[in-house]
N, C-alpha and C positions, 0 to 999 in steps of 0.2 A: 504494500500500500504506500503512495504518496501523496505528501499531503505539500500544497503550495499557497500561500494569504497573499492577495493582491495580488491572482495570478491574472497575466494578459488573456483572454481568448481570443484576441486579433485573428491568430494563425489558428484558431480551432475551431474556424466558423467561412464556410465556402465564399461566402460572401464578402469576407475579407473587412468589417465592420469592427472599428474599433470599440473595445470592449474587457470589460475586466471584473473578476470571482472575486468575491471579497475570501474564498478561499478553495481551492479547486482539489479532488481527493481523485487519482486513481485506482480505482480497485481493479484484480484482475483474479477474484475469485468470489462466487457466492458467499464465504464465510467472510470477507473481505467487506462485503456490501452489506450484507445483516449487521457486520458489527459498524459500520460508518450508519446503516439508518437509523440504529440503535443510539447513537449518539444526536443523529440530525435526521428526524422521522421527515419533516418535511422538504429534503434537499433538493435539489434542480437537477437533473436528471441529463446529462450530455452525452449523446456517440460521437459519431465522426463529425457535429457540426453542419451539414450538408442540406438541413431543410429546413432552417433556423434561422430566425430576424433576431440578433443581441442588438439591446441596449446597452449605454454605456457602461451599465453600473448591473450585475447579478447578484444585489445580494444573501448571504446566509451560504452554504455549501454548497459546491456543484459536483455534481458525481460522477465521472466521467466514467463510460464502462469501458474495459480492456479484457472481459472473460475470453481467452482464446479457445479453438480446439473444432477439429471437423469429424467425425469421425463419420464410417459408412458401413451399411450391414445390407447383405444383397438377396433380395424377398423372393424372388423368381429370377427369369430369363433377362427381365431389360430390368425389372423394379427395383429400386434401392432404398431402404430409411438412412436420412442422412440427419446426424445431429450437429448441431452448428453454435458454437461460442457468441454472445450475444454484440461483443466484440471485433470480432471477423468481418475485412473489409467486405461487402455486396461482392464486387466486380470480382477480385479474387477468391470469393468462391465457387464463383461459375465457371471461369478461367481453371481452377482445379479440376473441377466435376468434368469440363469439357475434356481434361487431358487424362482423365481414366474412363473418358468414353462416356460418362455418363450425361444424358439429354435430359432435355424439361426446361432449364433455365437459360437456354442460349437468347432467348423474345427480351431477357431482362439484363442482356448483357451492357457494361460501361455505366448502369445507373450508379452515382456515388451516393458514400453513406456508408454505416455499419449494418451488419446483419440485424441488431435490433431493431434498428429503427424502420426493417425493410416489413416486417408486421405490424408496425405502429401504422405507416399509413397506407397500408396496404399498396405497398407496392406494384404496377403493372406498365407494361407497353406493347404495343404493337400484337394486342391480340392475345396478350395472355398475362392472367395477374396470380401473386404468391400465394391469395387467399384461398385460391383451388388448389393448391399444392400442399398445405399445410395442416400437417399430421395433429397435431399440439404446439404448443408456446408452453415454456419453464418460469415459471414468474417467481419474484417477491411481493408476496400481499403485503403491501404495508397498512393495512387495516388491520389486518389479523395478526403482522409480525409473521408471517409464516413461509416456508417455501411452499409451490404449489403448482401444477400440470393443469392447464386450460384447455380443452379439446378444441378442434376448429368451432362447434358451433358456438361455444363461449367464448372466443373470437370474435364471435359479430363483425365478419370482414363485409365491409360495402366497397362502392367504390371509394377510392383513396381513404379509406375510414374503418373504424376498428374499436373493438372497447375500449382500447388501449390508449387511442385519440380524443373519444367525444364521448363511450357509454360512462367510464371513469378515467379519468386523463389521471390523475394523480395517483390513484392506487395500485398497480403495480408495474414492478421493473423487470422486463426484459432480461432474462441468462440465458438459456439456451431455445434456439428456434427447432423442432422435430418436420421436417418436408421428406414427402414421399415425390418421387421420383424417377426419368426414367421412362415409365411406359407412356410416354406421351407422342402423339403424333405432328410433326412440322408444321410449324403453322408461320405460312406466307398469306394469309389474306391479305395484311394492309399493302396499298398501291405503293408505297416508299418502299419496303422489303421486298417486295415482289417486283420490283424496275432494279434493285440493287440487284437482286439475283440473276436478272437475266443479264443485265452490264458484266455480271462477273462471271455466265457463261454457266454459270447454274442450272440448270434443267430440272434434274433431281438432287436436289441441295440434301445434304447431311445438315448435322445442327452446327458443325463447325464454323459452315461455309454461313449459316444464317446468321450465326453470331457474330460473323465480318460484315455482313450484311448490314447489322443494325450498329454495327461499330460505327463505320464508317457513313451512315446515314446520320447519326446523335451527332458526329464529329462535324459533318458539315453542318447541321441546323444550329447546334449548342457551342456557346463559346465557351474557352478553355477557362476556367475559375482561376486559373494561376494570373491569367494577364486580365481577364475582367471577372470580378467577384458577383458572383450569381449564386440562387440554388435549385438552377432547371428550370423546370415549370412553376410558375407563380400561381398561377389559379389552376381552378380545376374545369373540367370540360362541364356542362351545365348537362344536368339528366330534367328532361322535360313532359310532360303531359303531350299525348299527341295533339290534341287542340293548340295548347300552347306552341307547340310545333309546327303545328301549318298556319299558325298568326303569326310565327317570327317568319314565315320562309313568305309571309305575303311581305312582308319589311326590307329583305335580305338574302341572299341568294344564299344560301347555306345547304348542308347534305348533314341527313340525320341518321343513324344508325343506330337500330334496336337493343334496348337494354332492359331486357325483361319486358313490362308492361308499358316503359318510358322510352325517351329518345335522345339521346347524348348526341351532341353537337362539338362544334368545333370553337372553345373560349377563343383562340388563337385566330379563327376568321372574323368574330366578333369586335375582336380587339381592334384587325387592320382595317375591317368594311367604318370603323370608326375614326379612321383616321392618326391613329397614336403608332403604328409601326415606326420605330427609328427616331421618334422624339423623345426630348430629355425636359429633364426640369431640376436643376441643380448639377449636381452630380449623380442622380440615377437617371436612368434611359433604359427604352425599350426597346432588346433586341431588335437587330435589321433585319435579322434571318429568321429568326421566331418570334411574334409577338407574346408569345406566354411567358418570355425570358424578360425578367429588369435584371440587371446590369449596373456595379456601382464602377464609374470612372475615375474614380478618384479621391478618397476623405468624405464617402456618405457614411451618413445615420440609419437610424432604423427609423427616427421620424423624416426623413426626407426619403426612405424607401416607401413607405407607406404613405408619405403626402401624395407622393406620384401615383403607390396602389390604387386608393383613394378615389381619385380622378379619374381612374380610368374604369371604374368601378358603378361610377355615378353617371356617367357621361353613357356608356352603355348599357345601363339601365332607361335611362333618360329614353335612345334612342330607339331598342329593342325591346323594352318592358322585359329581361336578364337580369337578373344578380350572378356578377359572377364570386364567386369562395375562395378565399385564398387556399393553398396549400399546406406554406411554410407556417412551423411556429412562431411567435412573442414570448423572447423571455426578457426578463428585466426590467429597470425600468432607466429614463432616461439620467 
């Protein structure tokens, strides 16, 4: 365990937002983190930083998780249970699983982030999300003080949502993720991956070639977080009534695709048929290549990220009758 007082998070937060723990703890085992909640039940809860708006100031303890460790046990033919350190970078565990052959995760290749935080918001792209994948979650109930195994339906995974996010956001932490794996079948529906594949000569792609696929597709849409501080996708894609849905498409030229009983759209067309593609307002801006991307250029806030969220928030309400939801979390305060 380490323990740091007035520690920076500058570098521990994608976004690259100046910022500082009034005391920052790594732990890098469950008995590690019972005995740090046991001291500070209420702590702030950090992975790799990567979906998170810091203010200047976090105070009272920030818990940073480092539980490492992957392990795999093989159910059948293709099937695998894989248990995974809450710790463990996202991208590098797919990159592993990919290089013992094993398939499922290649659709969620290049997301950043730790493996905890890839159940918290339920993680998805391009046609396939963690929440169909996911055996159990290992938690700490900090209600009860207890360890504890959550099945997928006590999960409550929706889209980007989770008990973990919105049923109880505070009560428990994230140790070990449990994904089954493996017997899954390729999945190229979205038109990005399926133009990537045939550019690369693809025909009957394996999951390796997919997961170059969508490499190299995030790579061109998303900027590099080292030279411009982001954290992906800012809002979420809007799930709509189909009424709703054919009153926006009388507004806006948009394509809806089925999501149960609702119709998920494109936040990202919303954003540009609005006019905010590639405008700034301070020093945050909105991606040129995606508008679901802000972008800090230089010494932003988390209030000058969110004055611009804001904006673009109200303005596309304004003119589609949309709310769109952010992603990212709020911690701290200014």
């Amino acid at each position: 365990m380490r323990r740091v007082t007035n520690a920076s998070l500058t570098r521990a937060n994608s976004f690259g937002l100046e910022s500082t723990a009034e005391e920052l703890i790594d732990v890098s085992s469950v008995e590690e983190l019972l005995e740090s909640l046991t001291h500070s039940p209420s702590a702030t809860i950090l992975g790799e930083g990567s979906n998170v708006v810091l203010h200047r100031y976090v105070p009272g303890p920030v818990i940073r998780i480092r539980i490492r460790g992957i392990s795999t046990k093989r159910l059948g033919e293709s099937a695998y249970h894989i248990r995974v350190g809450a710790g463990e970078r996202w991208n590098e565990l797919v990159r592993s699983l990919l290089g013992q052959g094993i398939r499922g995760l290649e659709n969620l290749s290049l997301i950043p982030g730790s493996v905890g935080a890839a159940p918290y918001q339920n993680i998805g792209a391009y046609g396939r999300e963690l929440g169909s994948m996911v055996e159990s979650v290992e938690v700490v109930d900090r209600a009860e003080r207890a360890v504890k195994t959550l099945t997928a339906a006590e999960c409550e995974f929706r889209y980007r949502d989770s008990v973990f996010k919105s049923g109880s956001p505070e009560r428990y932490v994230i140790t070990y993720v449990n994904i089954r794996t493996g017997d899954q079948a390729i999945e190229r529906s979205y038109p990005d991956i399926d133009a990537e594949l045939r550019k690369l000569g693809c025909d009957c792609p394996n999951p390796i070639h997919v997961a170059n696929a969508v490499t190299r597709v995030r790579r061109r849409k998303l900027p590099d977080p080292r030279v411009f501080g982001n954290v992906g996708s800012f809002f979420k894609n809007p799930l709509l009534s189909v009424n709703d849905y054919e009153v926006l498409r009388g507004k806006c030229e948009i394509q809806g695709f089925e999501e149960g009983e609702l119709m998920k759209v494109s936040a990202a067309r919303l954003i540009e048929a609005s006019g905010w593609k590639g405008c700034s307002r301070g020093a945050v801006a909105v991606w040129r290549r995606q508008p679901l991307v802000l972008i800090n250029t230089g010494g932003a806030t988390a209030i000058d990220v969110f004055g611009l969220a804001d904006r673009i928030v109200d303005d596309v309400h304004q003119r589609y009758g949309v709310i769109l939801e952010r992603e990212p979390v709020e911690m701290g305060r200014p």
